[in-house]
RODO-2510 file (C-alpha; in nm, 4 decimals, decimal comma):
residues 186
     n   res          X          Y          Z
     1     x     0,0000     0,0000     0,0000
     2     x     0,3134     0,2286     0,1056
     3     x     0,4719     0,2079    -0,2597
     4     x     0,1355     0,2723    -0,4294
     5     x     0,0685     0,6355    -0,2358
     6     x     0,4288     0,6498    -0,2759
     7     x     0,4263     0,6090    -0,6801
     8     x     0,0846     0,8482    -0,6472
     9     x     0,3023     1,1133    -0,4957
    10     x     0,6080     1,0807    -0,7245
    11     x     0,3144     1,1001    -1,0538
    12     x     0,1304     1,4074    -0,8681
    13     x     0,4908     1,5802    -0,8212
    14     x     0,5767     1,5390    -1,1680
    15     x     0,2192     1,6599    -1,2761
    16     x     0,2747     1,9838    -1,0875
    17     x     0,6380     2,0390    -1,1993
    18     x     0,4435     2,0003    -1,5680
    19     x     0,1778     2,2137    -1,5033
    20     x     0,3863     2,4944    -1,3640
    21     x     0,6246     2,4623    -1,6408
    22     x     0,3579     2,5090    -1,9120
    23     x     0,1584     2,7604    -1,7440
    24     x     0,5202     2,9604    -1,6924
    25     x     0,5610     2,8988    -2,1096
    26     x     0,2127     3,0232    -2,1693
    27     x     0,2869     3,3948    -1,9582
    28     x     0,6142     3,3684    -2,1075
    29     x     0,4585     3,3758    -2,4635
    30     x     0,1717     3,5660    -2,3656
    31     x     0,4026     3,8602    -2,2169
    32     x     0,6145     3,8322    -2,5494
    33     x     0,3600     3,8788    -2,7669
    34     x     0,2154     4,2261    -2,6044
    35     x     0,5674     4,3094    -2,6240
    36     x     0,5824     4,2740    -3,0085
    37     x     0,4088     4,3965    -3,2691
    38     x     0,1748     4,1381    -3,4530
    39     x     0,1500     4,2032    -3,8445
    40     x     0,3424     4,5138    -3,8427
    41     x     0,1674     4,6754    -3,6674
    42     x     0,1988     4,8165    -3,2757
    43     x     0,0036     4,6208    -3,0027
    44     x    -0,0506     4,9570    -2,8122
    45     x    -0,0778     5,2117    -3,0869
    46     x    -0,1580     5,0637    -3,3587
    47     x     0,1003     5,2389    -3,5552
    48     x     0,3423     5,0274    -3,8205
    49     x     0,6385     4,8341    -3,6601
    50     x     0,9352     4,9132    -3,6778
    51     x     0,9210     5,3124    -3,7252
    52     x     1,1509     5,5832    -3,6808
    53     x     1,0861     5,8622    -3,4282
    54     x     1,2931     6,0757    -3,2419
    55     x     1,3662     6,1650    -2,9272
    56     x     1,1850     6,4756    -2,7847
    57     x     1,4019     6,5673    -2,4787
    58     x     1,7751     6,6584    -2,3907
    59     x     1,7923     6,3680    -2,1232
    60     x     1,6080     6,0249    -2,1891
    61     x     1,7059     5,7233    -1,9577
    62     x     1,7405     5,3937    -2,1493
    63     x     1,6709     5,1226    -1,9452
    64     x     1,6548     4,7637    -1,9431
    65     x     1,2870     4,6536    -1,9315
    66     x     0,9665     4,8473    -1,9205
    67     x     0,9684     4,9986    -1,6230
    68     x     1,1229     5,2780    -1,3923
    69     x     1,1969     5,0059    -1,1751
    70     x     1,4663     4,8614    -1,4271
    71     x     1,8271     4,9914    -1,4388
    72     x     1,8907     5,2802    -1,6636
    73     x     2,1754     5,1689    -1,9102
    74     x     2,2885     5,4887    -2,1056
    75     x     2,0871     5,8802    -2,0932
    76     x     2,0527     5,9955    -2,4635
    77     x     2,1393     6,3592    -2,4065
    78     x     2,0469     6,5244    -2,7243
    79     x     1,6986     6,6088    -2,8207
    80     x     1,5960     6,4903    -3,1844
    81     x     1,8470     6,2004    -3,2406
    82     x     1,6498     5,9328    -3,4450
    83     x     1,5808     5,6143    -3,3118
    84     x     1,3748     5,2725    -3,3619
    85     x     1,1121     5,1987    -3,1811
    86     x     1,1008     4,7741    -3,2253
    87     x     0,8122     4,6589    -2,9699
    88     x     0,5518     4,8576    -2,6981
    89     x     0,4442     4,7418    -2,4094
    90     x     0,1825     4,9715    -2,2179
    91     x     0,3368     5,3524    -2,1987
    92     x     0,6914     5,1716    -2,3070
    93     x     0,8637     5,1662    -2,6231
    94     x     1,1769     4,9340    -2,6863
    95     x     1,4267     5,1625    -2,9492
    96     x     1,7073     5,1470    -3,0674
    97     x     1,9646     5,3753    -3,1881
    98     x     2,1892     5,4111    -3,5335
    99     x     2,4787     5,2207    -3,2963
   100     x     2,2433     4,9337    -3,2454
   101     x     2,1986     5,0123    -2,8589
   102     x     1,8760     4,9236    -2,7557
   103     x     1,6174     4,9828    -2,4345
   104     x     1,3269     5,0856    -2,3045
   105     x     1,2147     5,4701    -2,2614
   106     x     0,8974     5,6257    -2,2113
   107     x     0,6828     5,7256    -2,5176
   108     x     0,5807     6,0604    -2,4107
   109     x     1,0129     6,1296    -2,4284
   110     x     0,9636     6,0597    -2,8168
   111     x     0,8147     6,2583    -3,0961
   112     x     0,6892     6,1458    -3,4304
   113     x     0,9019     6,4261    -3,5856
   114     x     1,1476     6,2461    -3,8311
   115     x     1,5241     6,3533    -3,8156
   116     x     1,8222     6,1610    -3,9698
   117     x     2,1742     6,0898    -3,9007
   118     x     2,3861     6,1441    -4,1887
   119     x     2,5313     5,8506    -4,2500
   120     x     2,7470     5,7908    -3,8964
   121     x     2,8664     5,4407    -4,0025
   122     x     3,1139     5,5956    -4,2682
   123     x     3,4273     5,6981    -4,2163
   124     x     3,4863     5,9985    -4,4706
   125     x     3,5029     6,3599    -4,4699
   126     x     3,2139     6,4943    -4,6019
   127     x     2,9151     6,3691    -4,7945
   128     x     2,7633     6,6102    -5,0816
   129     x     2,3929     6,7840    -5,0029
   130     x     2,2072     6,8943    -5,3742
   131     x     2,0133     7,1761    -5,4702
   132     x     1,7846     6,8875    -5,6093
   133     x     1,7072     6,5389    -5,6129
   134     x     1,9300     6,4262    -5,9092
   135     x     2,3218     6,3525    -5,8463
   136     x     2,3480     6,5966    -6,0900
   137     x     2,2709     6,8623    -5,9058
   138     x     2,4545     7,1896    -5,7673
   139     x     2,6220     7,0585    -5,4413
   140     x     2,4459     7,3109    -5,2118
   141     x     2,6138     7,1762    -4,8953
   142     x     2,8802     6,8934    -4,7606
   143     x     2,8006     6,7385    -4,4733
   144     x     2,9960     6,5457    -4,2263
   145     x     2,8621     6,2317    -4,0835
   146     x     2,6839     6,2119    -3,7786
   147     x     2,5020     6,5184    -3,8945
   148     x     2,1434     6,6201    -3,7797
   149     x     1,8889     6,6980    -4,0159
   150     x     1,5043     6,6949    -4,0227
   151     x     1,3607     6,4732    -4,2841
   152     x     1,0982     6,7017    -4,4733
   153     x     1,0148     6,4304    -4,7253
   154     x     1,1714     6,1071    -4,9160
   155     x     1,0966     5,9517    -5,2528
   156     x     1,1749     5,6592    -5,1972
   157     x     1,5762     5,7491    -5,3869
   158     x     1,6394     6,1225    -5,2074
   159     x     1,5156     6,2762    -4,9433
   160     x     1,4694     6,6638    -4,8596
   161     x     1,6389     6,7295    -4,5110
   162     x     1,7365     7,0588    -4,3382
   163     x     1,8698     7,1937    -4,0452
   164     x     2,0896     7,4494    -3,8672
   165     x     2,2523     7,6644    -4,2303
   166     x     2,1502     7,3285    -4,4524
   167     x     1,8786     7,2361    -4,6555
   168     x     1,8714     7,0160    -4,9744
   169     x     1,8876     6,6418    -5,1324
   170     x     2,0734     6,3468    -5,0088
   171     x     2,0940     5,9922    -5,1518
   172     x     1,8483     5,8036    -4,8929
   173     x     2,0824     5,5405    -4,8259
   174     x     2,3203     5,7967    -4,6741
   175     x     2,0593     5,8386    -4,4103
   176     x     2,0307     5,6701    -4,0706
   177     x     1,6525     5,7404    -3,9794
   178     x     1,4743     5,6701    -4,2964
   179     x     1,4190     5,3066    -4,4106
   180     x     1,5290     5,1936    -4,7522
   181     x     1,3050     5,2653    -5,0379
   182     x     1,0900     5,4337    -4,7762
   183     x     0,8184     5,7247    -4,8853
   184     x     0,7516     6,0159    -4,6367
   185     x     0,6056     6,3636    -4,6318
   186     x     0,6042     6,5706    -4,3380
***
């Protein structure tokens, strides 16, 4: 009689250890998916997934999950710099940035203004800004990488940015903040 309760146990144990497994797998998964956006588009807003937006403050804590409760990892400190947002989860977006550093910041600290980085993965001295979209064109401008600019539109080949004594064309994949082949009017 001893071994039988004692084979029940061992069964019930192992039926617990299942069940608590699965049910863990099933928040897991459940907790993933509001993370993520489902069909390209954004659980929370409902906007398309990934986007570009930038950031609308001076000093924006990164941090590790979506919470203030989670460590900040690095404070962007300048206002505008374009960044990813990849998943949402309640008032939290997950970004990253054109060095591939990524986090969690609060969405009211971004803005769906659209800015660019000219082209901070090369290592030259200046890249040419035209009076037009056409290569062409009267250089109206050389700009360094790592350069700010606000995107006023993109055609999918240029795109019209401007900023601080610039405004004109530049090739689209020269841009860090615009996807490839992307279309955009402000």
């Amino acid at each position: 009689m001893k071994a039988v309760q004692v084979h029940k146990k061992i069964r019930l144990a192992h039926l617990a250890r299942t069940l608590c497994l699965l049910s863990g797998l099933i928040f897991g998964l459940c907790l993933s998916s509001s993370f993520a956006a489902t069909e390209g588009v954004g659980p929370v807003s409902g906007l398309p997934m990934p986007r570009f937006v930038s950031l609308k403050s001076d000093r924006v804590n990164l941090r590790e999950g979506p919470s203030k409760d989670h460590r900040t990892v690095w404070v962007f400190q300048r206002a505008g710099l374009p960044v990813e947002i990849t998943a949402e989860y309640d008032k939290w977006r997950r970004i990253r940035d054109s060095e591939g550093a990524e986090g969690w910041v609060l969405q009211s600290l971004l803005s769906g203004r659209r800015t660019a980085l000219v082209a901070p993965w090369k290592k030259i001295d200046t890249l040419p800004l035209r009076a037009q979209a056409s290569s062409n064109a009267q250089i109206s401008a050389r700009l360094q990488p790592g350069v700010l600019g606000n995107v006023r539109k993109c055609d999918g080949v240029w795109c019209r940015i401007y900023g601080d004594g610039f405004d004109g064309y530049i090739e689209q994949n020269n841009l860090w903040g615009v996807y490839p082949e992307e279309k955009y009017e402000q």
